[in-house]
N, C-alpha and C positions, 0 to 999 in steps of 0.2 A: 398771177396764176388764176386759171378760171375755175369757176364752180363746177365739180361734176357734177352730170345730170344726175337724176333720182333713180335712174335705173341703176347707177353703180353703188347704191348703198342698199338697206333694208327700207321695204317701206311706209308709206306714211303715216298705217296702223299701225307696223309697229315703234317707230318713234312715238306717239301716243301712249302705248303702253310702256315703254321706259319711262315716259313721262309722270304716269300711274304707278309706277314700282316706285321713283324716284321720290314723288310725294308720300307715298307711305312708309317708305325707311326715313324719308327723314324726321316724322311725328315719333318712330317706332326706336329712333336712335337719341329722341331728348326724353321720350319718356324710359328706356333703358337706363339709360345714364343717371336719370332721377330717380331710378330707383337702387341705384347701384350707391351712389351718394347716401342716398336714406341710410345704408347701411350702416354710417358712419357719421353726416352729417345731421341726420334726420330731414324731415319733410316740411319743417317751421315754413312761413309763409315768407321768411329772409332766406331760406336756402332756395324756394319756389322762385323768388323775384330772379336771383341771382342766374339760376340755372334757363329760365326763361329770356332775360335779359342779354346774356350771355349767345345764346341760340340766335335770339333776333340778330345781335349785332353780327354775327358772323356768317347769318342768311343775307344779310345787305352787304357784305363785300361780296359773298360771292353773288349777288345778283349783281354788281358793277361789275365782278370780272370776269361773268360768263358776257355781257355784254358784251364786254372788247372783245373776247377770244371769240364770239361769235363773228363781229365784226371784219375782225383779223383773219379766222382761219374757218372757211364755213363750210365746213369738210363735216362728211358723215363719219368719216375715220374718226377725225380730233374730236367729236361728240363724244361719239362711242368708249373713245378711250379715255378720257375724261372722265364719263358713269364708271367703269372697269374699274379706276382710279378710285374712286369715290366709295365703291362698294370695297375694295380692297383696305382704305383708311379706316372705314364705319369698324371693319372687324376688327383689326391691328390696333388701331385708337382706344377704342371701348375693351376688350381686352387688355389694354396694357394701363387703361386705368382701372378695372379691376385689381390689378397687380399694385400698383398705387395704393389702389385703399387699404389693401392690407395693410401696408405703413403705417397708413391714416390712423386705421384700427388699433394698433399697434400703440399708435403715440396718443391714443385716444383715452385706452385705459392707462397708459401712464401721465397721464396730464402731459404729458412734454408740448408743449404749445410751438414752439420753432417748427420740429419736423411734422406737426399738424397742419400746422400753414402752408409750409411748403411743400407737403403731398396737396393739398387742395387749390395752389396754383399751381401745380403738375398736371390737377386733375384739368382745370379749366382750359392751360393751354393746348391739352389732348382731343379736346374739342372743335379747336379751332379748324384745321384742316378738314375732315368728313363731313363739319356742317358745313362750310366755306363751299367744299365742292358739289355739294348736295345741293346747294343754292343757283351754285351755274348751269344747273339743267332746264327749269325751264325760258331763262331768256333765250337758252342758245338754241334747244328747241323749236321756240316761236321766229328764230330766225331760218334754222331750215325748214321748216313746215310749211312757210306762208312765199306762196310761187306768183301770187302778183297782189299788189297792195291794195286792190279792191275784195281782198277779201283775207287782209291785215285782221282788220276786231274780229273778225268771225273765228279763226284758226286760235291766234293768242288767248281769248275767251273760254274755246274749250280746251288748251292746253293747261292752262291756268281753273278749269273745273275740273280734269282728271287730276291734276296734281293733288287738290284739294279731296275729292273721294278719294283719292289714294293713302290720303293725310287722316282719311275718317278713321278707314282700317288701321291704318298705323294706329290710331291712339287707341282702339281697344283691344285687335290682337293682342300685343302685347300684357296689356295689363289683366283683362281681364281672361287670355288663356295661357300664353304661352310661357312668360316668367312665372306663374303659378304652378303649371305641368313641367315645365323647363330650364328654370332659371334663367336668370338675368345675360348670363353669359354665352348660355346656349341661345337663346332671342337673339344677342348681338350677333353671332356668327347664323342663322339661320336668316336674315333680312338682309344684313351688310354679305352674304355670300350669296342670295339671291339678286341682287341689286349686281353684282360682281361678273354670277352668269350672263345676267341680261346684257350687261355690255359690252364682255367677250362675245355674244350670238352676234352681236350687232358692228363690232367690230370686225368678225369674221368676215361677215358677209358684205363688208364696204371694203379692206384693206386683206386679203390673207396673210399677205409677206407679216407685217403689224402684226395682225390676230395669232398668228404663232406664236410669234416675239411674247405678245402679252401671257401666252398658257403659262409664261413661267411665275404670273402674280399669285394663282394659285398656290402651285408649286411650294411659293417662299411662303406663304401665308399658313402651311398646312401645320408645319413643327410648332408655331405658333399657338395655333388655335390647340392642339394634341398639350403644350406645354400649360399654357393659363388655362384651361377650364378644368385642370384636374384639381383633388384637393379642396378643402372647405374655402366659403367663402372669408370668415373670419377665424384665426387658428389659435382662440383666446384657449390656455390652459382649462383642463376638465371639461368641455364642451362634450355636450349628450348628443344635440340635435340641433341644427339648423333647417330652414324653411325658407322660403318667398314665396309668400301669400297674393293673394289681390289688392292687401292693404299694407301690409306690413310682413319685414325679414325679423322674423321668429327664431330663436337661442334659446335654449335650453344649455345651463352651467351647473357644474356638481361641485360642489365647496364642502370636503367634511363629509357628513351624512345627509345635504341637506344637497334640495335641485333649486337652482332659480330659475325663473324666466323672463327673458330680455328682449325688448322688442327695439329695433330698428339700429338708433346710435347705441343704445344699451348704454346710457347712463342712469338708469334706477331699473331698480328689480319690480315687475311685476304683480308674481306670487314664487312664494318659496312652499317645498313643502320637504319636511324631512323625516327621513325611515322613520314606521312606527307610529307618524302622528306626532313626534315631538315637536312643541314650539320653544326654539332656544330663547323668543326675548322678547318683549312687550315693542309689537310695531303699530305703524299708522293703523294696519287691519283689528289690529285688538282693540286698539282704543274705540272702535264704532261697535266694539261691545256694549261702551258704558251707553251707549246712546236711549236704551228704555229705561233707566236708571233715574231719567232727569225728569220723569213722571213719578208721584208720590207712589210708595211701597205699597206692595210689593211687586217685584219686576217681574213680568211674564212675557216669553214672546212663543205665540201659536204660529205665527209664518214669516216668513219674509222674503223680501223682491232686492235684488242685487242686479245696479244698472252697473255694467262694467264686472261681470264674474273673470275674466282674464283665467287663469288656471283655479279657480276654486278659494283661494284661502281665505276670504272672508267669511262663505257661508261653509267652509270645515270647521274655523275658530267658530260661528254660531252654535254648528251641531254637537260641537265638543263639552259646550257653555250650556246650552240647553235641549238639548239631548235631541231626537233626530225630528224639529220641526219641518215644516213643508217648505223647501226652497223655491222659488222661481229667477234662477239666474244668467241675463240677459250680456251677452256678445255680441260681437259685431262681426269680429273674426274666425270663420271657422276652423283655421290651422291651429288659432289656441285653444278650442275648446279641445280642439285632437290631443294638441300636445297636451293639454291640464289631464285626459284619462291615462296618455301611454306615460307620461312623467310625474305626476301628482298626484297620482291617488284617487283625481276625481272620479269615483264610480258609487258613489254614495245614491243608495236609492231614495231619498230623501231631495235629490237637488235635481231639478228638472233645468236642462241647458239650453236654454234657447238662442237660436243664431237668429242676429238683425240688429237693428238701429234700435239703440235704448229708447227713443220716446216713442216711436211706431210701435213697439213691442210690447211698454208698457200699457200704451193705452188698448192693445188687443186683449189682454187679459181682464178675467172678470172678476178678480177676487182683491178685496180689501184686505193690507195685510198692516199687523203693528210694527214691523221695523221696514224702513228702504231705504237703500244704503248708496250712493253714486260717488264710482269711484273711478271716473271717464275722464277725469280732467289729470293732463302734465304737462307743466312749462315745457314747450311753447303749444303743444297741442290741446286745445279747449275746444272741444266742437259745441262753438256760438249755442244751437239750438237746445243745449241742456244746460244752458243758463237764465234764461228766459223769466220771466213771471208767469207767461202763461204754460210754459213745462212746468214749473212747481207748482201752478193753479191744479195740472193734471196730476201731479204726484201727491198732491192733496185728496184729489177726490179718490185716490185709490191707498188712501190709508183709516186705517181704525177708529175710531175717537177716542183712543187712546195712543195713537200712532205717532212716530218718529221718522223724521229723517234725519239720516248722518251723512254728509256731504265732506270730500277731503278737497281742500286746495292748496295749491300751491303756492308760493310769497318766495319773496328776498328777504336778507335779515333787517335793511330797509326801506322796504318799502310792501306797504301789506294794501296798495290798491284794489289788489285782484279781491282779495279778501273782500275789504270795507264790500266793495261791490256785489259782492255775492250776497251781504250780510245783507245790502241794502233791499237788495230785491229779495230775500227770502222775507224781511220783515212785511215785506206790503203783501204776502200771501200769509205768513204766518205766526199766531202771539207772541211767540217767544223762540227766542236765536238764543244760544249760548256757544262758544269757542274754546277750545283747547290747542294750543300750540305741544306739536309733536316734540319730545324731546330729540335731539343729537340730528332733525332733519329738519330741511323748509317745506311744511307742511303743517294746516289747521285744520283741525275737524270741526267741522257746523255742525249742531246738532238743532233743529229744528222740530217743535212740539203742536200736535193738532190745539191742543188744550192749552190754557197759560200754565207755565212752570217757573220753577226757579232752578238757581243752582245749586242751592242747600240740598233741594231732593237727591242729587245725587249724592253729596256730604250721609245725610241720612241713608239712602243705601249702600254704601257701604259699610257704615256701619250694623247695618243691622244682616249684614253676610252671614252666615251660619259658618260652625267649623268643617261641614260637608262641602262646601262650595270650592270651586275646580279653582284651584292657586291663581291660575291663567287670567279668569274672572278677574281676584281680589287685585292681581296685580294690576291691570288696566283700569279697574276701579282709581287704585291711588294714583299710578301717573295721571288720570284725567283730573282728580281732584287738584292736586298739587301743580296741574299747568294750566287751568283755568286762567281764561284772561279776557278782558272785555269786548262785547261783538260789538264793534265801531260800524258803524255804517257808514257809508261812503255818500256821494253827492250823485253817486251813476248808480240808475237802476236799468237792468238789461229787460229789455222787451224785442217780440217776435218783429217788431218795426224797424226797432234801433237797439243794437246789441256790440258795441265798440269793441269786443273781448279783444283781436286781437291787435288794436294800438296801446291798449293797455301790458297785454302780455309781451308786445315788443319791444316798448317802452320800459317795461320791469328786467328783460331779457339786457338790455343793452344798457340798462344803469348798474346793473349785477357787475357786468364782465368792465365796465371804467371806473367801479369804486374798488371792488372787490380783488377783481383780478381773474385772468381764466385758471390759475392757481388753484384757486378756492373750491373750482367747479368738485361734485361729488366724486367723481370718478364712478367706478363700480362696485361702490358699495351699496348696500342695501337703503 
């Protein structure tokens, strides 16, 4: 059968810009999908490999099998209809694994580890086709486009640059406007049904007979898209508010009288905050109370800097503790500083919220304060640069001389790597480390002092408490006393050069889940 000429299809612009669409759904449908997964897997740099990995392999079959079917069938039709194909899976696919992770979700909070697994090779397999055929566009492309082989590299060359610009847009439309403004869901259907148009236009205009036939992909596609995007993305009992941020899918949970907030897989609470101001129970956030405690008596604190404010509770336990000092408390995320006013009570004139990157942020401020508190790190998410020697060299020069840091990290029951590590590098900036293991969670507080100290100081203030002093106080005074346990340093000190965080954190991740079991994992508890 011969080739029809080029005057019986669309032309060789616009092949180009299918080309250019083609490249940008398909960036705009791995990073959709990675974000949709977040919700439930989280963003660990094992579920990034995976989801990357994944992508690549099934861009290389279909780069073999648009090959053949170029080969085979080098019809403007069968292009066209192909893309139509491709844009019709990207939506039907990415939406039905939306539908998926609700399962996922589902089996998530209840530990069930079977239907966890097997929603999450539901989810992989649902990838296979829309990336597969997403991949057959540009070889088969470069097979219609190029009309004599002296000018093969020239054509292939910029097929293969518009695919790539089209791959730019793909990766930050999506993340950076339109799952923010629109969700993850609406992104899927507004690309994978742009990609869809584009190759019914082009089908039209190579095959009519076909291009009618195909108006019915639509069609089927529409009850679809009307059925999966309705409804929360995860349908956890007591749910206030959901989000999809730029960074993170933001929860908002009501347990009791009390809100939590959850971010991404939602297996630990963020901050809690309950009507009234009530604190039901001494958590990780109170214990960084005791932290000016571990300087001899008496304890004062005139300000403080909170890297990781997330919805407020640290610096509401400080203002409750000592009444309404000067906060400066630094985010990264601006949906949670939202969510922390309309759900949390953050509206305290006292706590000044700044949205940005903790170590940028801190170092723009000009004021020396006696407490800072960083509370940025959870397994498996450690952002490397605020582990550093020279980030606590900076968090040094912006404390008191009488200053504290309280630092929370995360561990297994064993193996406390991450810890020693931390402890190692905080010692080569500062005299004295001391530890306290969180009761009933996997979690240590560092408490780091400009000056030498010991631990008796804080033995000694509590005792010397008055009977005015807020319960809240006395209580996190004695669990810090009574979980005190020795700051081991490690052999790994993190620096701006070489910072291993996360072979460490993967390595603790994946000795957790073959000693312990994913049984063990927390769930969603606090």
């Amino acid at each position: 059968m011969a080739e029809p000429t080029l005057s019986s299809g669309p032309s060789r612009k616009y092949l180009f810009f299918t080309v250019f669409i083609a490249g940008m759904s398909t960036l705009a449908v791995e990073f959709t999908t990675s974000r949709m997964l977040q919700t439930v897997y989280g963003t660990s740099n094992l579920v990034w490999a995976n989801v990357i990995g994944l992508v690549l392999l099934f861009l290389t079959a279909g780069y073999f099998l648009g090959g053949w079917l170029a080969d085979r069938y080098p019809y403007h039709a069968t292009f066209y209809a192909l893309v139509s194909v491709a844009g019709f899976s990207s939506v039907f696919f990415l939406l039905l694994t939306s539908v998926l992770l609700r399962t996922s979700a589902a089996a998530l909070a209840a530990i069930n580890v079977g239907a966890l697994l097997s929603s999450l090779v539901g989810v992989f397999f649902t990838l296979a086709l829309p990336i597969t055929f997403l991949g057959c566009v540009s070889p088969y492309a470069v097979r219609l486009a190029v009309r004599d082989v002296q000018e093969a590299g020239r054509i292939s060359g910029r097929i293969y640059a518009l695919s790539t610009w089209g791959s730019i847009l793909g990766t930050y439309l999506p993340v950076l406007l339109l799952i923010p403004l629109a969700g993850s869901r609406v992104t899927a259907v507004l690309f994978g049904g742009l990609l869809l148009l584009v190759g019914l236009v082009g089908l039209w205009r190579s095959d009519r007979r076909t291009g009618s036939i195909a108006l019915l992909l639509p069609l089927i596609l529409a009850p679809f898209v009307w059925t999966w995007t309705q409804g929360s993305i995860k349908g956890y009992e007591g749910q206030l508010f959901e989000t999809e941020s730029a960074y993170n899918y933001v929860q908002v949970i009501r347990d009791g009288d009390c809100n939590y907030l959850l971010l991404n897989e939602g297996q630990a609470y963020h901050s809690f905050y309950c009507d009234g101001g009530r604190v039901p129970r001494v958590s990780v956030w109170s214990i960084m109370l005791a932290a000016p405690f571990f300087n001899p008596g008496p304890a004062s604190v005139d300000n403080l800097a909170v890297i990781g404010l997330a919805a407020g509770t640290i610096p509401k336990q400080y203002t409750r503790v000592f009444g309404p000092i000067a906060v400066d408390g630094i985010e990264l995320d601006p949906a949670i500083v939202q969510a922390g006013r309309d759900y949390f009570a953050l509206d305290d004139a006292n706590i000044n919220a700044i949205v940005g990157d903790g170590r940028y942020e801190l170092n723009q401020l000009q004021s020396k304060y006696d407490v800072i508190t960083l509370d940025a790190y959870k397994v498996p998410y450690i952002p490397w640069h605020l582990t550093t020697q020279e980030f606590f060299q900076e968090v040094k020069a912006h404390l008191s001389d009488e200053g504290v840091l309280a630092v929370n990290v995360g561990r297994a029951p064993n193996d406390r790597r991450l810890v020693q590590a931390i402890v190692a590098t905080l010692q080569t900036v500062f005299p004295s480390v001391h530890a306290i293991d969180v009761p009933g969670a996997l979690n240590t507080i560092l408490v780091a002092t400009v000056q030498p100290t010991t631990a008796g100081n804080l033995r000694a203030g509590l005792d010397q408490l008055g009977l005015q002093a807020d319960p809240l106080l006395r209580e996190a005074l004695e669990t810090a006393v009574t979980h005190l346990v020795p700051a081991v340093a490690g052999e790994t000190i993190f620096t701006d050069e070489r910072a291993p965080v996360e072979i460490i954190v993967d390595s603790l991740v994946i000795r957790f889940l073959l000693e312990e079991g994913p049984e063990r994992l927390p769930g969603l508890g606090p």
